[in-house]
N, C-alpha and C positions, 0 to 999 in steps of 0.2 A: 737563398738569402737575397734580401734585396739590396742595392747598391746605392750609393751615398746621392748617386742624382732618382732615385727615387727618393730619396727623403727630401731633396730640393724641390721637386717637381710638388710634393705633396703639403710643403711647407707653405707653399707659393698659392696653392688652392683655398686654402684653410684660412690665409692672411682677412683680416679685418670682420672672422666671422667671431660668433660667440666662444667663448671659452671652453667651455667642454669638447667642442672639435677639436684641440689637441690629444685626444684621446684617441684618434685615428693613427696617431705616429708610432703609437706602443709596438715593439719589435724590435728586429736586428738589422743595423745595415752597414754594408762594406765598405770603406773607407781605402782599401789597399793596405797599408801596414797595418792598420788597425779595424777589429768590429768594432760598433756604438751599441750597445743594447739602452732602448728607453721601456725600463722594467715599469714605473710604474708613473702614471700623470697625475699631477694635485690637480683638484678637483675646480682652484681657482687660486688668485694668483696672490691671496692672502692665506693662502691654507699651508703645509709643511712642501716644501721645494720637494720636485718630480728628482726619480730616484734614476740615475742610468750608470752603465758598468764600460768598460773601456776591456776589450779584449784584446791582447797581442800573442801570439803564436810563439813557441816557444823558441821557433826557426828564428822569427824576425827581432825577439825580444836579447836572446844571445848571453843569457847568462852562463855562468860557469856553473856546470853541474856538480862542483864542490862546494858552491853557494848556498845550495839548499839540498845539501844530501842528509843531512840531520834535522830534528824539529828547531832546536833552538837557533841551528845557522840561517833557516830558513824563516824563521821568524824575524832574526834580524835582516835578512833580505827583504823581507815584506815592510817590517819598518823604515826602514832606509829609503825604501818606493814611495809609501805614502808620504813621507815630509818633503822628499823632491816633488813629487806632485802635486803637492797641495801648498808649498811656497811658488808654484808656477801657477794653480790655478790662483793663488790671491792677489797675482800683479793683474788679472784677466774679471775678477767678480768685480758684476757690477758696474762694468764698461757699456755694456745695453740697457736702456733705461726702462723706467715703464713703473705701472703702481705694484705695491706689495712688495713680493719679494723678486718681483723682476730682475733680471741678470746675475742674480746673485750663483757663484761658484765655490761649492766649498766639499772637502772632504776631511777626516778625522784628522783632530787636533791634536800631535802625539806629547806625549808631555817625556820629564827626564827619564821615563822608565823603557823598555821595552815588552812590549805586550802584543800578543796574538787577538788582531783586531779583523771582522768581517770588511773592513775595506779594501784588502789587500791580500790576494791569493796566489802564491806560484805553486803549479801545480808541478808534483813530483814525478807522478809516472807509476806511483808505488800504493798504487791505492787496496786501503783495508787496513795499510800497515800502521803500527800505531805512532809511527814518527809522521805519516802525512793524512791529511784531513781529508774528503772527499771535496770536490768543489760543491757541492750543496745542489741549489736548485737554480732553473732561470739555466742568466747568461750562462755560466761556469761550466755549464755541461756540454757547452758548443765546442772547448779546446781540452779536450781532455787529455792533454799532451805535456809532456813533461818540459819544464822551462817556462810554459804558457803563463800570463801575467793577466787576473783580471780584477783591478781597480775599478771599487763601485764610490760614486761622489753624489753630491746633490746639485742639481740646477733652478733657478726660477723661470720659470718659464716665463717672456717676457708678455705685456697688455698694458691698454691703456683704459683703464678702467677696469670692465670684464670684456673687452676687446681683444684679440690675438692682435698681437703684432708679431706677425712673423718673420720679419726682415731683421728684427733687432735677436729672434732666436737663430736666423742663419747666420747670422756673424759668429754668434756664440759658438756654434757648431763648425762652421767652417774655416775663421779668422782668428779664433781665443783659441780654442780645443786642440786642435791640430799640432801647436805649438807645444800646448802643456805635455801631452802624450810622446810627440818627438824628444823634448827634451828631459825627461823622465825615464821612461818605460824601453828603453833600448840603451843594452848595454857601451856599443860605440859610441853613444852621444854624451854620456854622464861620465863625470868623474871619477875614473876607473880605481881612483887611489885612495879618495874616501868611501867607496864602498869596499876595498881591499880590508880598510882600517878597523870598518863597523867588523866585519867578519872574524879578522883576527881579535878584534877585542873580545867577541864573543867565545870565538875557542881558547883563550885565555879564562876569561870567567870560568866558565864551564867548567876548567881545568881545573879553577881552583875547588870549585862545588864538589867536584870527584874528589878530590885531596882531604878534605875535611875530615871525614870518616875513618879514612885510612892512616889518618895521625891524631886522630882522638880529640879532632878539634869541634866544637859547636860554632864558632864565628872565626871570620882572619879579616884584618882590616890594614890595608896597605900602609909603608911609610910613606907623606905625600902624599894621603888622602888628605879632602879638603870637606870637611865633615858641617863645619856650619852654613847657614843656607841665606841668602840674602836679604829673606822679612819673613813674616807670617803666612805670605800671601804670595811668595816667589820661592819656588822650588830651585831654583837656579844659585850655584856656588857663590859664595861671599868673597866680594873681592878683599884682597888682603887678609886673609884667615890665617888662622897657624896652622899649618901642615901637621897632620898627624905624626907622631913619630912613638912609636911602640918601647916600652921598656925594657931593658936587655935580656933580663930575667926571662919574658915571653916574647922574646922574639923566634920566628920560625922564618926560612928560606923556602918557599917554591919553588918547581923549575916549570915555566910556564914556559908554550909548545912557539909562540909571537915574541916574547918579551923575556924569553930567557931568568933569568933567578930575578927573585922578589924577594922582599924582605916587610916582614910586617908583625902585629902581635895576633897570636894566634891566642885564642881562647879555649882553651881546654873543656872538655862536656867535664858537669858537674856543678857545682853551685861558684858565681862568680859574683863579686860583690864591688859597683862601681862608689865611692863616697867622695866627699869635697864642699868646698863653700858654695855657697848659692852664686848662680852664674858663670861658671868654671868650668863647665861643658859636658856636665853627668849625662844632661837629656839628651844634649848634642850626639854623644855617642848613640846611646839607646835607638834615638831615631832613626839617625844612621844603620843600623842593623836592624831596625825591625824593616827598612826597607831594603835592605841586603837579600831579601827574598827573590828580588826581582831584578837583570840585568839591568846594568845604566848607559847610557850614550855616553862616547868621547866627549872630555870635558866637562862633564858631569863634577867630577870632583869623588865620587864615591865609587867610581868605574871597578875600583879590587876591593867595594867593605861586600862582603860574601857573608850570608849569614842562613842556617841550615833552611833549608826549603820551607820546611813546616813552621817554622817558630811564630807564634802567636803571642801576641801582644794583651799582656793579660790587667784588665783594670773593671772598676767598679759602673754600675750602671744601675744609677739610682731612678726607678720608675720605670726600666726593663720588663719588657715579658719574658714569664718562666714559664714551661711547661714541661710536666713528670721528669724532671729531675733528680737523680738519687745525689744529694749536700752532706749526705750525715754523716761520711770524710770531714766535714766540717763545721756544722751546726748541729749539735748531739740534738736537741729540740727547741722548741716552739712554743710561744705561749696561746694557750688551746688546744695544745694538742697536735698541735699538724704536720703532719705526716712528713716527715724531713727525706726519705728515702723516695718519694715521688713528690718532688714538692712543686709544684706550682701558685702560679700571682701574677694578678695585673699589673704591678706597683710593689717590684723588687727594691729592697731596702738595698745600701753598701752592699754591706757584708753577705747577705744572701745572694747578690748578682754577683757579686765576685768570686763567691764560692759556686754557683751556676755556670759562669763562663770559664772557672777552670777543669769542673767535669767536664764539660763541651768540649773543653781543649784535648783533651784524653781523649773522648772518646771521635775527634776528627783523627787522631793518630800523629797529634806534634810530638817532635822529643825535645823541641826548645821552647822557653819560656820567658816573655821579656816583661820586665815588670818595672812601674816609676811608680814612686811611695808619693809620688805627688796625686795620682790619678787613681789613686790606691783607698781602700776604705780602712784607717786605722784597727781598727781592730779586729780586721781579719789579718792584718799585719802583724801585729804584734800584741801580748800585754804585758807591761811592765812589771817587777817584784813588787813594787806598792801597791799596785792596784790589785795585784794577787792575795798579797793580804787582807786587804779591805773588802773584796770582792771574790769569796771563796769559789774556786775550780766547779764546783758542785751545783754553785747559784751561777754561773758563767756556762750558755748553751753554744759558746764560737769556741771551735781551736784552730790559734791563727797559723796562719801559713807557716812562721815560721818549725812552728813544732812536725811541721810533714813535708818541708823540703826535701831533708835528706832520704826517708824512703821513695819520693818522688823518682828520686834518679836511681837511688841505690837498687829500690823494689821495680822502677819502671824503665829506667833509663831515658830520663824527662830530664833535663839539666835546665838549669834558670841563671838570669845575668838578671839584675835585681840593680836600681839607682834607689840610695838610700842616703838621704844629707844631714838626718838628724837620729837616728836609732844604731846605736852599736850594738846593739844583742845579738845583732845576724853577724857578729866578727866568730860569733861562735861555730856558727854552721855552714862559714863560706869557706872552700878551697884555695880562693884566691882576691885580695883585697887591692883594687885599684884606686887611687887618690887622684883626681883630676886637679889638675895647677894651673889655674889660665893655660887651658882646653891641652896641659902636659898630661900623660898619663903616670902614673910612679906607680911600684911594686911597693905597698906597704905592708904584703902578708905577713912577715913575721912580725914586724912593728906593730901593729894590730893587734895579732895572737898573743903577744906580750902582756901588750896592755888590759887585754877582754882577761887574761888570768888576775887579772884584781880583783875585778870585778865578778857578781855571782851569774851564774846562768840565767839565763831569759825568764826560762819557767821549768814547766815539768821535763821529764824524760823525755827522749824523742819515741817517740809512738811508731810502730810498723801501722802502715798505711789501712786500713781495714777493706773487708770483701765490700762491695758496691755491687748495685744493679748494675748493668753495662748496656743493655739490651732494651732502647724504644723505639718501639712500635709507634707514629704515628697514624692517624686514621684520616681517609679525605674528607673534607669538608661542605658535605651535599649538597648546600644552596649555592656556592661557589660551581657545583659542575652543569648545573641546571642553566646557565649563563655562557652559551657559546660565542659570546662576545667582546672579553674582558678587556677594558682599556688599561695597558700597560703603559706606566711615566716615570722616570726619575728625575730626581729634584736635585740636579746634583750629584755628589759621592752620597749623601749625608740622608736620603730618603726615596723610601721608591714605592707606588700603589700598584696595586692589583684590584683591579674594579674598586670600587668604596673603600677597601680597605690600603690603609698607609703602612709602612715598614719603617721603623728608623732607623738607622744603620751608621748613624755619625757615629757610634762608638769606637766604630772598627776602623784605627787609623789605618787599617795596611790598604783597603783602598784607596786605590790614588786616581780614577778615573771614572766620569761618570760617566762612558761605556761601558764598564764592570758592572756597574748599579743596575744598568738598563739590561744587560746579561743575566744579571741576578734576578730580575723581574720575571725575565722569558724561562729562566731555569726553575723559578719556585711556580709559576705557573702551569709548567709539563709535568714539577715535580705531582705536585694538588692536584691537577686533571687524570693524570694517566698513570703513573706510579704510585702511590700512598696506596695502598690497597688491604690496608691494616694487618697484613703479614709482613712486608718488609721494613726491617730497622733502619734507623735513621745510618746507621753507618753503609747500610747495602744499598742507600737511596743514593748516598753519595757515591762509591762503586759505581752504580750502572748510571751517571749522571757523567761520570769522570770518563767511563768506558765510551761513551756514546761521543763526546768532546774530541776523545781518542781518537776515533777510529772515522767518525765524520765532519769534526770541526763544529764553528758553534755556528756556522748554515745551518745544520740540525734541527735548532732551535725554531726554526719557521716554520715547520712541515708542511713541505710544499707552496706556500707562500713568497713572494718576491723577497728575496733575502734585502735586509737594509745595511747600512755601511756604518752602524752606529753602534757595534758592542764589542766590546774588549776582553778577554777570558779574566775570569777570578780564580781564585785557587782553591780548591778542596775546603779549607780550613774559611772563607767568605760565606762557601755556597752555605754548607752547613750553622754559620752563625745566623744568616739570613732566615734559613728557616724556622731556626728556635726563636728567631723574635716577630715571626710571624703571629698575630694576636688571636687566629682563627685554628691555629695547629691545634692539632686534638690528640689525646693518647688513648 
């Protein structure tokens, strides 16, 4: 390996010539506590910033090997790394001048969640096992030693024009760097108590994730949660909120392994019905727990809303792609005829994509179900006795969701928490009825149950759930493989392409970064190249997609390519929505 004054020595030769001589620098060099790997050079100093990895030795980095002896602990170690490093590289970007993206320092941007991101790897020691990742390719595989820390970031190489100026890239390297990595990546230098903190928050969550099941709960939401969020546009807790505070009736006690007893409402699996006036914190909750899927940082405000891993957030999407979908659990037929049991379209109506995305959700393997009647297609919701008179069962091809809740869970054990602010016919089919009071919750079950006996039932009998296809076969898409060179981009959470072709993906609130998106690109990508092989179902595509994540991490994803610092894992329940709304999936 070469040493930190060969990269001075080499920096110094290169000074004032054309641009692409920094292409000479590509490699490893030793710094003493730290390797530098420069994985990959932009081509010019307008183009995507040059990619490089920061290696520390497990010896010199010194963390506690109860830090990351589990995936989830060690995730939150990883996270905890990259926001120390990357608020040290932001006091450092851009301190060297130059045109483009000269001096610019940056690494992933972590938002309120925590997520298993490729810019940050501690390597375990336990490699294969499915709680730790391989380090992938490149740098990673130089410290293959347990505790080892290697942070991959981006740099601009600096120029003045298409000039090298290499004096303003040795600062960056020997003046900025040095610091950022001191005071991050080594356990003696960093604040031993907030990373104590991140940790035990974590084995608190967890703890609670474990618990769920074992009390027959589907969500638990703390007292002193702080559920509403600051704008539309800021993920960050609202100052001055009302505190969560759960109602006697479902209050449950945890004994969490950091934090000792917890007190919060637990929600019971089975049908759970949130109602109340507009503005009064229905959605507030909902959202809250549809992002309960995923841990939260201290001070978050939602640090204990826990909610079952899988739960899918289930709403309409009007002008969605369908493909070979068996609906006719929901839409007996079609005018023309068409084929409701394998039903595809370019230009999914309401009620057809919401009846599409809840087979989807089956057949990803959720057993929770989070549903807003705002974002909902009425008449897959509900239809009214009026309208049933008017509008005979027979000439009506939708049965709305209501009529197939209850085998949902009873037949599958799929429980749904449901926000509904104007229809009481679900007072019939809910378990449990919460009334939201300026964002109070109230137990109104029996007050409800009361009231709904005045009133006549919704509609027909509840219907046991009918046999369904289960079983698609996607086929790959041959012009797509003829193409060994597909530019993968995400636009955000809310879109991502695959050569010419766009995905849209705003539907899926449970993304919350657009590293997942760009994740999801690389994963539908491997999927359509190398998997799809028109024997394996969509459910076994997801399997060996989850297994591979497993057991190598999403380095994986590169094969053999310089791994980039820019993807974040999704869940089982993203990969597979992604795919069904890929517009080229074929059955």
């Amino acid at each position: 390996m070469k040493t930190s004054e060969d990269l001075r020595t080499k920096l110094r030769s290169i000074d004032h010539r054309g641009y692409p001589a920094y292409k000479d620098l590509k490699g490893q060099y030793d710094f003493g506590e730290y390797v530098l790997s420069i994985d990959h050079v932009q081509g010019d100093p307008f183009a995507a910033p040059s990619r490089l990895s920061v290696i520390v030795s497990g010896r010199r980095a010194g963390f506690p090997a109860e830090y990351y002896d589990t995936y989830a602990k060690r995730i939150t170690l990883q996270d905890h790394l990259t926001r120390l490093f990357g608020a040290q590289l932001s006091r450092g970007s851009m301190q060297a001048g130059g045109s483009g993206k000269s001096g610019l320092l940056a690494v992933s941007r972590c938002g309120q969640e925590v997520l298993e991101r490729t810019a940050c790897r501690v390597q375990t020691g336990n490699v294969g096992a499915a709680s730790s990742r391989s380090e992938g390719q490149g740098a990673g595989l130089a410290q293959a030693q347990a505790g080892s820390v290697t942070l991959r970031f981006e740099a601009g190489f600096p120029a003045h024009g298409r000039t090298i100026d290499a004096r303003e890239l040795e600062k960056m390297f020997y003046d900025i760097l040095p610091g950022c990595v001191r005071n991050s990546l080594f356990y003696r230098r960093i604040d031993q108590n907030k990373l104590k903190a991140a940790i035990e928050l974590c084995e608190d969550q967890q703890a609670v994730r474990e618990q769920l099941p074992k009390l027959g709960l589907c969500a638990f939401v703390a007292n002193g949660a702080v559920l509403p969020r600051q704008s539309g546009v800021s993920d960050r807790p609202m100052e001055k909120a009302v505190p969560f505070r759960s109602p006697e009736s479902m209050e449950v006690t945890l004994t969490l392994p950091n934090r000792g007893k917890v007190t919060g409402m637990g929600i019971p699996k089975g049908v759970t019905l949130f109602v109340g006036g507009g503005y009064h914190g229905k959605s507030t909750v909902l959202q809250a727990l549809q992002n309960g899927v995923y841990n939260h940082i201290g001070g978050d405000g939602r640090e204990l809303v826990i909610a079952d891993e899988s739960a899918w957030k289930l709403r309409s999407e009007d002008g969605c792609s369908v493909t070979g979908v068996d609906i006719s659990p929901f839409i007996r037929q079609l005018p023309g005829g068409r084929d409701t049991k394998c039903f595809s379209t370019e230009d999914a109506s309401g009620s057809t994509s919401q009846a599409a995305n809840l087979m989807e959700c089956m057949e990803s393997g959720s057993s929770l179900i989070l549903i807003d009647e705002d974002t909902s297609a009425t008449n897959f919701m509900i239809r009214d006795k009026l309208m049933q008179q008017v509008v005979s069962p027979a000439e009506e091809p939708i049965i709305p969701f209501i009529e197939r809740v209850r085998s949902l869970y009873e037949d599958f054990g799929i429980s749904s928490i449901i926000v509904a602010g104007s229809s009481g016919s679900y007072f019939h089919v809910a378990d449990h009825i919460i009334q939201m009071r300026e964002y109070v919750p109230l137990d109104i079950t029996e007050k409800a149950k009361a009231a709904a006996e005045a009133f006549p039932a919704f509609s027909t009998k509840q219907d046991r759930f009918p046999a369904y296809s289960q079983r698609r076969v996607p086929k790959p898409y041959m012009a797509l493989r003829k193409d060994d060179r597909l530019k993968l981009k995400a636009m955000g959470v809310s879109e991502l392409s695959l050569g010419h072709d766009a995905v849209e993906l705003r539907y899926l609130e449970q993304l919350k970064d657009s590293e997942q998106t760009m994740a999801l690109a690389y994963i539908l990508k491997q999927l359509e190249l190398t998997a799809m092989d028109g024997r394996r179902s969509m459910k076994e595509l997801a399997d060996l997609i989850e297994k591979r994540l497993d057991e190598k991490g999403l380095e994986s994803l590169f094969e053999g390519q310089d791994v980039r610092s820019s993807l974040a894992r999704p869940r089982r329940q993203e990969i597979l929505a992604c795919v069904n709304r890929y517009r080229k999936l074929m059955m």
